[in-house]
Structures are given as structure tokens and as C-alpha cells.
Backbone as CSV, one residue per row, in Angstrom:
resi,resn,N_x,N_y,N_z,CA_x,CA_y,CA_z,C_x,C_y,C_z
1,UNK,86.863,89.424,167.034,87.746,88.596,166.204,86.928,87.527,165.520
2,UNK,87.034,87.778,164.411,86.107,86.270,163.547,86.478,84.869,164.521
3,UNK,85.491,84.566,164.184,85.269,82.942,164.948,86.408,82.543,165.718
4,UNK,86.327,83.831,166.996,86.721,83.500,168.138,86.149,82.930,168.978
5,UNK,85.038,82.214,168.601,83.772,81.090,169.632,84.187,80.119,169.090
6,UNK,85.230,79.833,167.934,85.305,78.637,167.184,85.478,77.859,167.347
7,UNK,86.465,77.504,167.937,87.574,76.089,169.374,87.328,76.475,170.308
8,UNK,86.757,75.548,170.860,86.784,75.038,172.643,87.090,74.278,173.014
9,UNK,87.854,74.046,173.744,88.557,72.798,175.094,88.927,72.295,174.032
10,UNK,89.570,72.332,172.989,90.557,71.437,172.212,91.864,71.023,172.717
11,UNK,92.593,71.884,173.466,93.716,71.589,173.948,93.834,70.545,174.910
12,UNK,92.982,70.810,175.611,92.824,69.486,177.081,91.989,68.211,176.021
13,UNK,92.877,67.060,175.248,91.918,66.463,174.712,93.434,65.440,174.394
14,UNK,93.836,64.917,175.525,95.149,63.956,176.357,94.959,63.159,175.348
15,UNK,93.876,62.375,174.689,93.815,61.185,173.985,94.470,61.651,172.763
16,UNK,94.814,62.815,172.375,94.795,62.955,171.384,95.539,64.051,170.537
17,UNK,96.608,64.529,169.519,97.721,64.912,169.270,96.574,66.636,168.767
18,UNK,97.462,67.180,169.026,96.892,68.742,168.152,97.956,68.951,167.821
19,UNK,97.521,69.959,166.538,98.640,70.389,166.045,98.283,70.332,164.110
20,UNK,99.669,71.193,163.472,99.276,71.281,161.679,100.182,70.089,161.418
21,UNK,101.135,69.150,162.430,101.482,68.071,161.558,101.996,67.395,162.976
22,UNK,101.287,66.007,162.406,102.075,65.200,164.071,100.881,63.462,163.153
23,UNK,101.995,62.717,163.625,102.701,61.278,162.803,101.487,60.268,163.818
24,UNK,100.669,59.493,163.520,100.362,58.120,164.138,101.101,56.859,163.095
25,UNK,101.741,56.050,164.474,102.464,54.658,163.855,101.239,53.556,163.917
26,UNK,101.146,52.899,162.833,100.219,52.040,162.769,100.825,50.845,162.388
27,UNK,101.028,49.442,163.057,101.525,48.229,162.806,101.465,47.793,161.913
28,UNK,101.701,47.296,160.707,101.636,47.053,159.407,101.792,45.679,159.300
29,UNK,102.594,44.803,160.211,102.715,43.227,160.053,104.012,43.191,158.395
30,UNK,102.928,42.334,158.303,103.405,41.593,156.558,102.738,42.281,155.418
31,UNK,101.717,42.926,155.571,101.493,43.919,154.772,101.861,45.321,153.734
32,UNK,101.780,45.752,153.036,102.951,46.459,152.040,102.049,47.993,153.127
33,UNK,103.452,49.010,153.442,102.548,49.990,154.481,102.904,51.241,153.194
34,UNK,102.432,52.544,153.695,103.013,53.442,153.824,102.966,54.604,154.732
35,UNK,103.889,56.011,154.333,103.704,56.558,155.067,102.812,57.916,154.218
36,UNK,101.597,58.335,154.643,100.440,59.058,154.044,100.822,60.903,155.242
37,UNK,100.773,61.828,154.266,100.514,63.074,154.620,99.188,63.829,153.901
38,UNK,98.197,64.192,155.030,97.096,64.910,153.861,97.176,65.898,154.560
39,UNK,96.904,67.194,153.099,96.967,68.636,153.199,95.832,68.622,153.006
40,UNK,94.819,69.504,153.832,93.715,70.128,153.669,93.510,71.660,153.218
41,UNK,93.465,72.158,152.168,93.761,73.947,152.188,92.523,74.603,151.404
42,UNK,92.704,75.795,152.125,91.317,76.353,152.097,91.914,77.074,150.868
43,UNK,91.054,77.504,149.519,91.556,77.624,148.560,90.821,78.883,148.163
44,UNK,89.709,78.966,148.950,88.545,80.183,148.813,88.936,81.550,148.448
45,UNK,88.544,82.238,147.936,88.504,83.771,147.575,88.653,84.714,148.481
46,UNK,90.071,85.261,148.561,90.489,86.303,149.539,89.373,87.581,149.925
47,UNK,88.374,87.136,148.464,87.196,88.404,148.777,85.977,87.755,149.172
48,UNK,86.163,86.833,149.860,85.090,86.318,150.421,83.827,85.536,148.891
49,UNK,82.504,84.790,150.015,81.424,84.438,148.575,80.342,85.139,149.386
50,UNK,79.584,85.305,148.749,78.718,86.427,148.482,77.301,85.861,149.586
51,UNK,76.724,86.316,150.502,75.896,85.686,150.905,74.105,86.550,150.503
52,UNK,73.395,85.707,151.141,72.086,86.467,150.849,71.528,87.695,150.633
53,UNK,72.271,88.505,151.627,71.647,90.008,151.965,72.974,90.495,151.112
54,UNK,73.560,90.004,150.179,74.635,91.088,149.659,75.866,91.220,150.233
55,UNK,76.211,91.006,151.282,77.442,91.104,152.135,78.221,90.192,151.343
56,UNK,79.379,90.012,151.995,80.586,88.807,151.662,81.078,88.017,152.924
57,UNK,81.256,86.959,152.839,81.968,86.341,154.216,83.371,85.981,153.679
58,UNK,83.442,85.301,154.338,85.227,84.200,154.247,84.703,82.850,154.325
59,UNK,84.990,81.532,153.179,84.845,80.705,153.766,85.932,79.938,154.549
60,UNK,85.947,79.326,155.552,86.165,78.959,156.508,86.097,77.298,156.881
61,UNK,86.548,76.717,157.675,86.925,75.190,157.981,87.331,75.181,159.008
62,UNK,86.656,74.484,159.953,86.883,74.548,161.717,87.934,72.857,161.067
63,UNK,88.316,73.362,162.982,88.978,72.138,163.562,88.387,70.660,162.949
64,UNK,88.967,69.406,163.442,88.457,68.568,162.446,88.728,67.218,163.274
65,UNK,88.647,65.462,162.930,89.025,64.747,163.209,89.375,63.729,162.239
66,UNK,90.488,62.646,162.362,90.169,61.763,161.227,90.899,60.348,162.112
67,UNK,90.386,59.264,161.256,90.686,58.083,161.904,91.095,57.286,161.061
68,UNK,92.094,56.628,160.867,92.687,55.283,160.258,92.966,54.358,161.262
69,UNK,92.034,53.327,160.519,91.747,51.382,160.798,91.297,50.887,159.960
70,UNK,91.206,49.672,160.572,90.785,48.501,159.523,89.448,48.397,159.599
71,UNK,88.660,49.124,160.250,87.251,49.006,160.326,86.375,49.877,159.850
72,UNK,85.198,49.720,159.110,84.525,50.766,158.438,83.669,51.707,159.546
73,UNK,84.785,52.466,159.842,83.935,53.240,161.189,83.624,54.819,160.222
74,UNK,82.503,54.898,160.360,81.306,56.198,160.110,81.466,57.132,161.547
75,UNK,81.422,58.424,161.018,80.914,59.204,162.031,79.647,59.377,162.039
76,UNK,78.644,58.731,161.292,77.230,58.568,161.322,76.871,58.062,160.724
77,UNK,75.580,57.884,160.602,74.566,56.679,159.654,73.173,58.150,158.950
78,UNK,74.237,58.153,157.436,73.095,58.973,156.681,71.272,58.769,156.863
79,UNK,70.691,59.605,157.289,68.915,59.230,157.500,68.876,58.933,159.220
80,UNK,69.759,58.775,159.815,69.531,58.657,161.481,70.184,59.985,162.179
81,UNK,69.777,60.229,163.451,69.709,61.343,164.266,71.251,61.407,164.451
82,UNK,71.522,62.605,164.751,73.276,62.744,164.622,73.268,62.214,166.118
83,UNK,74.422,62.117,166.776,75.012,62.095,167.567,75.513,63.124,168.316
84,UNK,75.393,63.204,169.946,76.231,64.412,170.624,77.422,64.723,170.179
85,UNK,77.704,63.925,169.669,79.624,64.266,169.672,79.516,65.272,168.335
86,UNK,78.584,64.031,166.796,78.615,64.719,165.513,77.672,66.098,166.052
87,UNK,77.305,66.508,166.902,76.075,67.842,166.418,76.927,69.067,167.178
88,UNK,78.043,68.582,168.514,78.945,69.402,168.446,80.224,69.800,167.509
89,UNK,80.509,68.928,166.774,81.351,68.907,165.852,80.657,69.745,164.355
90,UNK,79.119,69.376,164.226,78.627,70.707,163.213,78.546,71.123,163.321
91,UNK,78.226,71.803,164.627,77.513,73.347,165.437,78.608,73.858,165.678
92,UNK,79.720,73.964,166.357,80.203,74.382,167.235,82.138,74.069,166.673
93,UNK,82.063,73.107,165.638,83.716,72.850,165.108,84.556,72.524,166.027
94,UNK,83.709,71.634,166.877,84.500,70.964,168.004,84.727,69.645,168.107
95,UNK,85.688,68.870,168.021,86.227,67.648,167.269,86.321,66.612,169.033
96,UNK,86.361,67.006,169.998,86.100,66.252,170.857,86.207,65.548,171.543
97,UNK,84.561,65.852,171.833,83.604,64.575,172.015,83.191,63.708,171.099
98,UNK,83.215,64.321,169.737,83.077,62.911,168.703,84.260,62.013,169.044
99,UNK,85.722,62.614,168.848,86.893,61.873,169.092,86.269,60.990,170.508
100,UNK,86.000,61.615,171.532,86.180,60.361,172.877,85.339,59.523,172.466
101,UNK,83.957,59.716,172.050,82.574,58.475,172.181,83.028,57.790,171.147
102,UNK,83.733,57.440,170.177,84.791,56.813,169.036,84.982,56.438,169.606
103,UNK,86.551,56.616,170.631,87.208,55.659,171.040,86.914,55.006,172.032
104,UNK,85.590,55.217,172.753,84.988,54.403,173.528,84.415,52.934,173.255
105,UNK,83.956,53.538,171.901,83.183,52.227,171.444,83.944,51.306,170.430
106,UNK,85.048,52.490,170.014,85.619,51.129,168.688,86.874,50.916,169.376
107,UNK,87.401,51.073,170.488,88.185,50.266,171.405,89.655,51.257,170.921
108,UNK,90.677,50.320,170.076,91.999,50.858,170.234,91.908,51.231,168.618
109,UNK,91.589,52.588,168.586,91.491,53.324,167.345,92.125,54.098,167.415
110,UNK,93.489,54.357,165.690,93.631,55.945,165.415,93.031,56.623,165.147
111,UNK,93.179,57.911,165.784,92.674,59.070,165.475,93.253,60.439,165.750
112,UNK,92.813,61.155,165.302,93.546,62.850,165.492,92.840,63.573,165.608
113,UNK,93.478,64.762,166.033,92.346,66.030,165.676,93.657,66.556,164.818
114,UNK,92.527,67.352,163.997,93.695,68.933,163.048,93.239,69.739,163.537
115,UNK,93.714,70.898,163.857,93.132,71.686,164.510,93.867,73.540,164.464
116,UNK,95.272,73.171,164.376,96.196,74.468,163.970,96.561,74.581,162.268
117,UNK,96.734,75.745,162.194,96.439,76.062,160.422,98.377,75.888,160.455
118,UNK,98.861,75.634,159.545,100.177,75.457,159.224,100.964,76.677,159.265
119,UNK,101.897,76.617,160.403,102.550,77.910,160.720,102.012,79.023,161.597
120,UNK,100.624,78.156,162.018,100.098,79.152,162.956,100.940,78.796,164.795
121,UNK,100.867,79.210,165.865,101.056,78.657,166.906,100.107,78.013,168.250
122,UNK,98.876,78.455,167.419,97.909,78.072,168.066,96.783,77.343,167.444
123,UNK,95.913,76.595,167.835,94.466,76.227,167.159,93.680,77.236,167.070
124,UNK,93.125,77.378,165.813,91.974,77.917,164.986,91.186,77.352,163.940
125,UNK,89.988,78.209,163.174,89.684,78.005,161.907,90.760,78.248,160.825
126,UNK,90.289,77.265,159.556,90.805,77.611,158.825,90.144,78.366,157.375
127,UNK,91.186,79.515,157.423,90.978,80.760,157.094,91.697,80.557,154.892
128,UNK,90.653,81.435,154.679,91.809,81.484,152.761,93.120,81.483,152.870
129,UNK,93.328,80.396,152.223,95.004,80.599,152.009,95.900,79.703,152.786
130,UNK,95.449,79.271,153.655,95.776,78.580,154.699,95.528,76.784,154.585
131,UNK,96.404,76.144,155.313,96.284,74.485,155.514,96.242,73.905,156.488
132,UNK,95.393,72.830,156.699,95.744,71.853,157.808,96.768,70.688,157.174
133,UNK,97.562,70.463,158.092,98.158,69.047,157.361,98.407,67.426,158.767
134,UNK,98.532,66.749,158.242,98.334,65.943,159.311,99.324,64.307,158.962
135,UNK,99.861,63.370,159.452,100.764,62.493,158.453,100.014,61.177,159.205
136,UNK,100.011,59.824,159.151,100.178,58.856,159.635,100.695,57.603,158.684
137,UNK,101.119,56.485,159.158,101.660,55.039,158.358,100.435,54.361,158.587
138,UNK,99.887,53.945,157.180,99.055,53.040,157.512,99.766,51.806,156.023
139,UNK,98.890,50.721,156.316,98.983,49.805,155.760,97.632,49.149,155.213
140,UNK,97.609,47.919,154.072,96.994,47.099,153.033,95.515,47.159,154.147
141,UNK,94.278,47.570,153.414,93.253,46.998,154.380,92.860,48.196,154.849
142,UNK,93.365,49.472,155.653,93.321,50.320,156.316,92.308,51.421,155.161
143,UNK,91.690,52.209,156.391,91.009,52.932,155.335,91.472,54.258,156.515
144,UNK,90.792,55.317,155.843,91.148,56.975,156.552,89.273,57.767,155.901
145,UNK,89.051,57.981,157.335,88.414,58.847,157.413,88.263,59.907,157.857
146,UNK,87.796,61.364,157.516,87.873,62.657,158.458,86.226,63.650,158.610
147,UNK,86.253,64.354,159.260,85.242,65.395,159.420,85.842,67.020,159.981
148,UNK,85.277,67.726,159.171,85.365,68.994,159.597,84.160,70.161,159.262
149,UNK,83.437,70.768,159.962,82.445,71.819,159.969,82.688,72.773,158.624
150,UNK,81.133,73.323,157.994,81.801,74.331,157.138,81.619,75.268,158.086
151,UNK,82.800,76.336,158.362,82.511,77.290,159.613,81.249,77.999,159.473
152,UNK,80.813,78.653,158.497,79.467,79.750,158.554,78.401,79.690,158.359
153,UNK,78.075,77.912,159.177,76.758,77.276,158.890,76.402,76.845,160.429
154,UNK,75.275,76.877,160.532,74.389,76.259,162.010,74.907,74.543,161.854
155,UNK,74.747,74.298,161.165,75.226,72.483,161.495,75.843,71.965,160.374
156,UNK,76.769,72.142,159.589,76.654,71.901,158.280,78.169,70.915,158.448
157,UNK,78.681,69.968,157.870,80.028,69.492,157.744,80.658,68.917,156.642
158,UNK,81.696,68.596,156.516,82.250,68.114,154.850,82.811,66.607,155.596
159,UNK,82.409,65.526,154.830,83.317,64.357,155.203,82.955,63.271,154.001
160,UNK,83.864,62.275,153.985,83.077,61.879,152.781,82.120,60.340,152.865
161,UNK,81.268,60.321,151.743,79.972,58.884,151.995,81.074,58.481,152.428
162,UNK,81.914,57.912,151.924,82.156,56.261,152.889,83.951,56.285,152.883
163,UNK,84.439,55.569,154.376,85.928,55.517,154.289,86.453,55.665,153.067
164,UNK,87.772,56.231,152.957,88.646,55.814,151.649,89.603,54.805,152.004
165,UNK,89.968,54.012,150.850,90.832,52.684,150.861,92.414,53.529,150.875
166,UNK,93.133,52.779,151.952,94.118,53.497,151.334,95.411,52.816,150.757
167,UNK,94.774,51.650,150.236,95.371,50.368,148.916,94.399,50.034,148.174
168,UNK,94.809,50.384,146.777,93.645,49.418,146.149,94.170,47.849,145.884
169,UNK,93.656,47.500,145.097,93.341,46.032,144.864,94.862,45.361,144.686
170,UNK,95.904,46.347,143.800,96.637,45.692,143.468,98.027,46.731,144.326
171,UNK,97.164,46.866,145.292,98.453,47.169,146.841,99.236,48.706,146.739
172,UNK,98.368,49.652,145.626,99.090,50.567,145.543,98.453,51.803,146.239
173,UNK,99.142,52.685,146.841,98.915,53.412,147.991,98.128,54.282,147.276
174,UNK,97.247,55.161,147.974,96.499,56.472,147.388,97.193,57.503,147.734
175,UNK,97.375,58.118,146.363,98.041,59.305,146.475,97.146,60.412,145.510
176,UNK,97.508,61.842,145.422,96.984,63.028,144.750,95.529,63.339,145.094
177,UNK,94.651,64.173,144.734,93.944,65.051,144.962,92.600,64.160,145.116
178,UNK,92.070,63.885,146.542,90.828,63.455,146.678,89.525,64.344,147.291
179,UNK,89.805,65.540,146.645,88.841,66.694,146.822,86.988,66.186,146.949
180,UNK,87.090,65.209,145.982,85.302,65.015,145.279,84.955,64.344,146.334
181,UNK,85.984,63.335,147.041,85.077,62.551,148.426,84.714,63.230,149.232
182,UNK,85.197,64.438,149.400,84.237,64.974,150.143,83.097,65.870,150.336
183,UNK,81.914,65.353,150.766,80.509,66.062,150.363,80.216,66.962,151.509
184,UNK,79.222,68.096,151.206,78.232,68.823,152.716,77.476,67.683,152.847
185,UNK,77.520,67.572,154.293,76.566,67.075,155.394,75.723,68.251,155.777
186,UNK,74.577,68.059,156.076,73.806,68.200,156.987,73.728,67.685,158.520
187,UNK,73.962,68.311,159.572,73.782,67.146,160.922,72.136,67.197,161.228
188,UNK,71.443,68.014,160.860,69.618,67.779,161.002,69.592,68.472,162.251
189,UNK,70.537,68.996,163.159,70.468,69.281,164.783,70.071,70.621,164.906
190,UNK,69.817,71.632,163.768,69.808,72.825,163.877,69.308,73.715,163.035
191,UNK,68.229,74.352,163.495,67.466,74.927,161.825,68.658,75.919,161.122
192,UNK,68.440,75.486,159.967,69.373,76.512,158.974,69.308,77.985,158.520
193,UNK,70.393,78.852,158.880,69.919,79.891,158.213,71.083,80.055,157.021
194,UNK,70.711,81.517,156.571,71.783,81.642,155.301,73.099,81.480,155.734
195,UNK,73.538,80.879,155.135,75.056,81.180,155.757,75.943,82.056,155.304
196,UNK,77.011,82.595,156.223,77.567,83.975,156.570,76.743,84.880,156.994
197,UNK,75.620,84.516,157.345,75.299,85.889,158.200,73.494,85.446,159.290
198,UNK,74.005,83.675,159.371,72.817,83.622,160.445,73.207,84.029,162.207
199,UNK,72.722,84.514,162.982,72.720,85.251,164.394,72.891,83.699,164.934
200,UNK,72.642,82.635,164.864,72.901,81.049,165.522,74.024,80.607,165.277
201,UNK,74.668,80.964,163.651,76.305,80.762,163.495,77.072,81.140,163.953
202,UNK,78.117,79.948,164.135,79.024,79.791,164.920,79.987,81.241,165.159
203,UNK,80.403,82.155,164.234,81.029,83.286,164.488,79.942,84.192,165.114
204,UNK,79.033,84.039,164.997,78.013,85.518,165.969,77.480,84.584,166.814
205,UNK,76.877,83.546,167.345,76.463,82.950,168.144,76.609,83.529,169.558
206,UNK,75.965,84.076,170.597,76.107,84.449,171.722,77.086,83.325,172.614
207,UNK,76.836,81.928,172.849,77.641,80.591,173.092,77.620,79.205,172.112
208,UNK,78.121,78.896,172.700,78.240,77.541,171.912,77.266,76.514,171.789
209,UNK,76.769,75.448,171.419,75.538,74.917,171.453,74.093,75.542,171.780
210,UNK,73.786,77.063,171.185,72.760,77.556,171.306,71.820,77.387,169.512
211,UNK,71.041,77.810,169.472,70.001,77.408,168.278,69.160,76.958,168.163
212,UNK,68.193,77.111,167.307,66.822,76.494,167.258,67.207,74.940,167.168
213,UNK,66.702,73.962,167.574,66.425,72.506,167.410,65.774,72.094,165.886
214,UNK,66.607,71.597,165.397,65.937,70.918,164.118,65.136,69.629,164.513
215,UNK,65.804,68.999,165.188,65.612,67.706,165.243,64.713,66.799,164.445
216,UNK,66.045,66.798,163.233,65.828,66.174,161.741,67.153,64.591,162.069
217,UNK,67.656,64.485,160.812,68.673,63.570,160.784,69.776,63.795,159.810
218,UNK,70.548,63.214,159.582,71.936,63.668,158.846,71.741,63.319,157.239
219,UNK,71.945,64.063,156.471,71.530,64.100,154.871,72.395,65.311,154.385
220,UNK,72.668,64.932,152.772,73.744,65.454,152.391,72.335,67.232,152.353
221,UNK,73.017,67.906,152.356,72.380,69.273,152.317,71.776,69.342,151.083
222,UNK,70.209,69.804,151.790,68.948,70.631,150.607,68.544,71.515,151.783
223,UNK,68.992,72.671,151.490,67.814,73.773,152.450,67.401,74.484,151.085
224,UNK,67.991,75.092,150.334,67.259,75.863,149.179,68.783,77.268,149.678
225,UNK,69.193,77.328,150.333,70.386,78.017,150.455,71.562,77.876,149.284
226,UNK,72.530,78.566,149.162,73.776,78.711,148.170,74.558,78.695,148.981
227,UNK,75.691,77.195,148.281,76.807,76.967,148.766,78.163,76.908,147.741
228,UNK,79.314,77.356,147.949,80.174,76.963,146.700,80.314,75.320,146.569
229,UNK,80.570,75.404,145.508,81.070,73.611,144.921,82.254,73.987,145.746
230,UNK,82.660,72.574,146.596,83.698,72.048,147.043,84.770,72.361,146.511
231,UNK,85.124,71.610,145.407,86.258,72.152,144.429,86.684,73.373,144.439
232,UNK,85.956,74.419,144.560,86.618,76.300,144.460,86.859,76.628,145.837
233,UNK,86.577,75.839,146.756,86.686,76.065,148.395,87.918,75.309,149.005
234,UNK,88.143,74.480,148.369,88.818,73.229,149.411,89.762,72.280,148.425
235,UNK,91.016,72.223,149.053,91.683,71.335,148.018,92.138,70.261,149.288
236,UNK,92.007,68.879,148.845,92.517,68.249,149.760,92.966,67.012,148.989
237,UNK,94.473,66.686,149.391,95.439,66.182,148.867,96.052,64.712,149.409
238,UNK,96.867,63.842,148.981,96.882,62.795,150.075,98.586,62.538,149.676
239,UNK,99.923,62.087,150.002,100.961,62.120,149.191,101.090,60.869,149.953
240,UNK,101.688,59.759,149.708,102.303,58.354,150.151,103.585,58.415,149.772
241,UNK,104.571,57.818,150.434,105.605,57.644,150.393,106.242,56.178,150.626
């Protein structure tokens, strides 16, 4: 079964909601709030993109995490060594242990995992055609950040440079299509092969955290490999209410 190594121990992960739609309440005070739903949908070509040796894959989008606060919390620092949590979360599309060592250190933080495709009944990748969706209330100040693996890469992830605001200046909520914030990462944790068809990626991988050691640091992706532009892969949406 395609990237049936894909999710692990996601379910046992108490801190934290699974599921294609489930609500965090966030205190708003005196502040103008709203209430934010983002669709993530895989938009890719039912015939797959074309990889090195000629074949075709599916592209694909593992499980994921995202966090709204008032604090500019990174899941990493571009040019420094990833993190256990981020190098299982590129390798392996396992949302976590990034989620716990977060909320260890930035104390009383939202956060989620996405993790079931919309209308599915279980957690998986997400497959063409398919969405994650996810809702929370945030308010003035608050920013939203997320991460999710590209599935058919040794370490590869989409999230974007830096939190998004989710008020601008003159208090109005973000809404419609914020596709471009999000870029490939590199996590540096894992030498690269072609993707869709390296023997270390995550769908053929014998287990989970196996692979050569890069031990590089996190940078937006240069291997000399072919990737689609974001845009023909991935639509991701934000609606306020």
C-alpha cells in the first residue's frame, strides 16, 4: 500500500486533536478575533510528475502541525542543524515529537496536528484530490504557523519563512489563497535522492528513521533534483469569518 510507513504513533498524541477538522478556542480579550478555517489540498496530477528514471509518482503531503500565538515561534532557524522533532517530521511525516518539544519549551501553546484527509476515517497522506482542513479563533497580534513533509523525499518539507499575521495593520483578518508562503525546506538530516523513487524514501524505506546522515542544516532546497512549483501541487487557502 503506498506510504503505508507514512504515520506513526499519531493517534496516541493526548496533547493534541487529530482529525480533517477540529476547532482551538483562543482568548481574544478586547481584541477584534476571528474565526479562521485553512484548507490544505493536494491539487497534483491524477497522473502523477514524472521522476528521474522515467516512471511517475503521486505527489503527496504527510501529516502535518500548525500553531497559533502571539509569539514568533519557528519550527527552526534557517542555516542551523534541524532538530529531532523537525528531522522526524521530514523523514518520516511525523508531526509528534516536533508538536511535544514545542510545547515543552514555549509553555501554553496552540497547536494541532492535521493528519486525516477530509472524509477519510482514518489518518494518512495526502493523496491528489484530496484535503486537509483544520479551524481555530484567533485574534489581533496572533500569527499561524504550519509544517508538513513533501511525502517522496528523504527530508524535504513545505512551511513558510516566517509566521503569517493573521491581522494586518488595520485589524483585518487574512483571508483567500496563501499558497506562495509556503516554500521546500530542506531539513539537511538526510542525503537526497531523486524523489519518487529513492530506496531511503519514506514509501519504500525498510523503517522509519533509516538513511544516510547528511548532517547538513535546514535551507530552502538546492540538490540539482526536479521539483514541481508549489502552485501546481498545493492549494492552500485561509477563510475568516
Amino acid at each position: 500500500m503506498i506510504f503505508r510507513r507514512f504515520v506513526l504513533g499519531l493517534t496516541g498524541a493526548a496533547i493534541l486533536f487529530a482529525g480533517s477538522t477540529a476547532v482551538l478556542q483562543v482568548s481574544a480579550g478586547k481584541k477584534r478575533s476571528a474565526q479562521f478555517t485553512v484548507k490544505i489540498e493536494n491539487i497534483g496530477s491524477a497522473d502523477g510528475l514524472a521522476a528521474a528514471d522515467g516512471s511517475r509518482y503521486p505527489f503527496a503531503l504527510s501529516p502535518g502541525l500548525f500553531i497559533v500565538n502571539h509569539k514568533k515561534q519557528w519550527f527552526f532557524n534557517e542555516g542551523s542543524k534541524a532538530s529531532a522533532g523537525l528531522e522526524l517530521q521530514a523523514e518520516d511525516g511525523n508531526p509528534e515529537a516536533l508538536s511535544k518539544s514545542l510545547l515543552t519549551k514555549v509553555g501554553s501553546v496552540y497547536m494541532g496536528i492535521f493528519n486525516t484527509p477530509a472524509g477519510a476515517d482514518k489518518p494518512g497522506p495526502l493523496l491528489p484530490g484530496n484535503s486537509y482542513e483544520f479551524s481555530f479563533e484567533g485574534s489581533e497580534g496572533m500569527k499561524l504557523n504550519l509544517i508538513a513533509m513533501y511525502g517522496q523525499s528523504n527530508d524535504l518539507f513545505y512551511a513558510p519563512k516566517t509566521a503569517l499575521d493573521l491581522f494586518d495593520k488595520a485589524g483585518n483578518p487574512l483571508n483567500g489563497d496563501v499558497t506562495e508562503e509556503l516554500l521546500l525546506w530542506d531539513a539537511g538530516t538526510e542525503v537526497n535522492q531523486a524523489p519518487g523513487i529513492g530506496d531511503e524514501q519514506a514509501p519504500r524505506q525498510k523503517m522509519a528513521n533509516t538513511g544516510k546522515a547528511e548532517n547538513g542544516v535546514v535551507r530552502l532546497v538546492n540538490d540539482g533534483f526536479t521539483y514541481p512549483n508549489t502552485k501546481d501541487v498545493l492549494r492552500v487557502t485561509i477563510t475568516a469569518k
